[in-house]
C-alpha positions as CSV (number, residue, x, y, z in Angstrom):
1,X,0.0,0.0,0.0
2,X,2.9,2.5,1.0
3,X,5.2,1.4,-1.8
4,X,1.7,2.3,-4.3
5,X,1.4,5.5,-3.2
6,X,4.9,6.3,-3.1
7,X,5.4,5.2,-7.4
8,X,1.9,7.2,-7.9
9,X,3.8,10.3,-6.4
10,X,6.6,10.0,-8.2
11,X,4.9,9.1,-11.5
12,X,3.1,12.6,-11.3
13,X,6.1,14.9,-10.2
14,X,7.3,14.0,-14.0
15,X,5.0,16.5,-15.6
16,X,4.9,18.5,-13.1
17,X,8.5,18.7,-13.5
18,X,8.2,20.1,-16.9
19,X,5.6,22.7,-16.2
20,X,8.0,24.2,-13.6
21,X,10.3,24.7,-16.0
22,X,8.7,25.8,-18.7
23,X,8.2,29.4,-17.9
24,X,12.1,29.3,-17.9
25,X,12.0,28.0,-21.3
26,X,9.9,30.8,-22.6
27,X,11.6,33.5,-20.7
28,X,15.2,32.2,-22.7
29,X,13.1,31.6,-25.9
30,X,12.2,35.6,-25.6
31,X,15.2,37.0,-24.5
32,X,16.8,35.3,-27.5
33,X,14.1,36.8,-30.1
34,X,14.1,39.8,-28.6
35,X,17.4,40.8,-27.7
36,X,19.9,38.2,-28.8
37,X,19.0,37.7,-32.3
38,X,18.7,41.6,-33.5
39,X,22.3,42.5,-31.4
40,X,23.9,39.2,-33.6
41,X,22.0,40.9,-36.8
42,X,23.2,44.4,-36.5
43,X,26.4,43.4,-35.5
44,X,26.3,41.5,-38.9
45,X,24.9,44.7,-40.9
46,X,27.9,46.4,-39.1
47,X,30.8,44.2,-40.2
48,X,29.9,44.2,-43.6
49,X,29.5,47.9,-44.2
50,X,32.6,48.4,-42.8
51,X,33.7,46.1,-45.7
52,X,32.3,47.4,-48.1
53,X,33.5,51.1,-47.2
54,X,35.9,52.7,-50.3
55,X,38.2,55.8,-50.3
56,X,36.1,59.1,-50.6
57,X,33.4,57.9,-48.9
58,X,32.1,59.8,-46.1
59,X,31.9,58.8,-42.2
60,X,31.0,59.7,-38.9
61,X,32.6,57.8,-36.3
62,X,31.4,57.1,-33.2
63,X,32.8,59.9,-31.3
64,X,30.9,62.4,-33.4
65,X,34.0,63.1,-35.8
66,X,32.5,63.3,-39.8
67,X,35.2,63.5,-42.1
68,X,35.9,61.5,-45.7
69,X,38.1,58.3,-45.6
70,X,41.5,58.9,-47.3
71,X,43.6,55.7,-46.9
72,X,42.0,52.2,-45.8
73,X,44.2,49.6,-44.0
74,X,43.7,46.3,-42.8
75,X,42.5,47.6,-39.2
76,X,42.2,51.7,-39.6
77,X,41.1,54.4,-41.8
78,X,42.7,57.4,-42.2
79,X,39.9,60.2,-42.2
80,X,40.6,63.6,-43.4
81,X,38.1,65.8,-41.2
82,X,38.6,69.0,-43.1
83,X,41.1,71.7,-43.3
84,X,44.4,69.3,-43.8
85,X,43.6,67.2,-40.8
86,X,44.2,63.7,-40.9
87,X,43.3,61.3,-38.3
88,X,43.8,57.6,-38.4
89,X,40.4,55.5,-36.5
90,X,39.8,51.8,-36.5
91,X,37.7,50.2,-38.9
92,X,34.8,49.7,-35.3
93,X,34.9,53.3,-34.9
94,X,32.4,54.1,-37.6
95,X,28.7,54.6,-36.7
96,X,27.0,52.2,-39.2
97,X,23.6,54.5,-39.0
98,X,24.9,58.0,-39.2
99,X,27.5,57.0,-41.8
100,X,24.5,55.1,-43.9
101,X,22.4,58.7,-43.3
102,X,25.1,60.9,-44.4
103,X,25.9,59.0,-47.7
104,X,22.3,58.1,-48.6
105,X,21.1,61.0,-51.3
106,X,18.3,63.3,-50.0
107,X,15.1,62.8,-51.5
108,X,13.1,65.2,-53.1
């Protein structure tokens, strides 16, 4: 009689089991679609408009600075911000949305 209602609890703590969890499962399952997945897609968008960045195209950095890119390395631009000035940045350093604004054409 004990050893029966002993396997009966134990056989219905299996489900149970699950359904604790499962709020777990759906808080991970949203964080991911919500925050994982778009930081791992603009960080994609990122990378390869830095790659496909040319000389005489214009940037704005991340510090604020716009200026034109002059010489591209593997790691740096150099960015001449006007007047002579030439200043050497690393290829991360370039805001991916201000840079996309500035060099987009206006429309009319």
């Amino acid at each position: 009689m004990i050893t029966s209602t002993i396997l009966l609890q134990a056989g219905g703590s299996g489900a149970s089991g699950i359904m604790g969890f499962l709020p777990m499962i759906l808080i991970i399952v949203v964080f991911y679609f919500f925050m994982i997945r778009p930081q791992m897609k603009k960080a994609k968008d990122h990378k390869k408009y830095i790659e496909e960045l040319k000389v005489n195209d214009r940037v704005v950095t991340t510090a604020g600075i716009h200026g034109r890119i002059v010489e591209i390395s593997e790691t740096t631009f150099l960015v001449d911000v006007g007047g002579g000035v030439k200043i050497r940045f690393d290829k991360s350093a370039v805001a991916l949305e201000a840079s996309k604004a500035l060099n987009t054409p206006p429309k009319a």
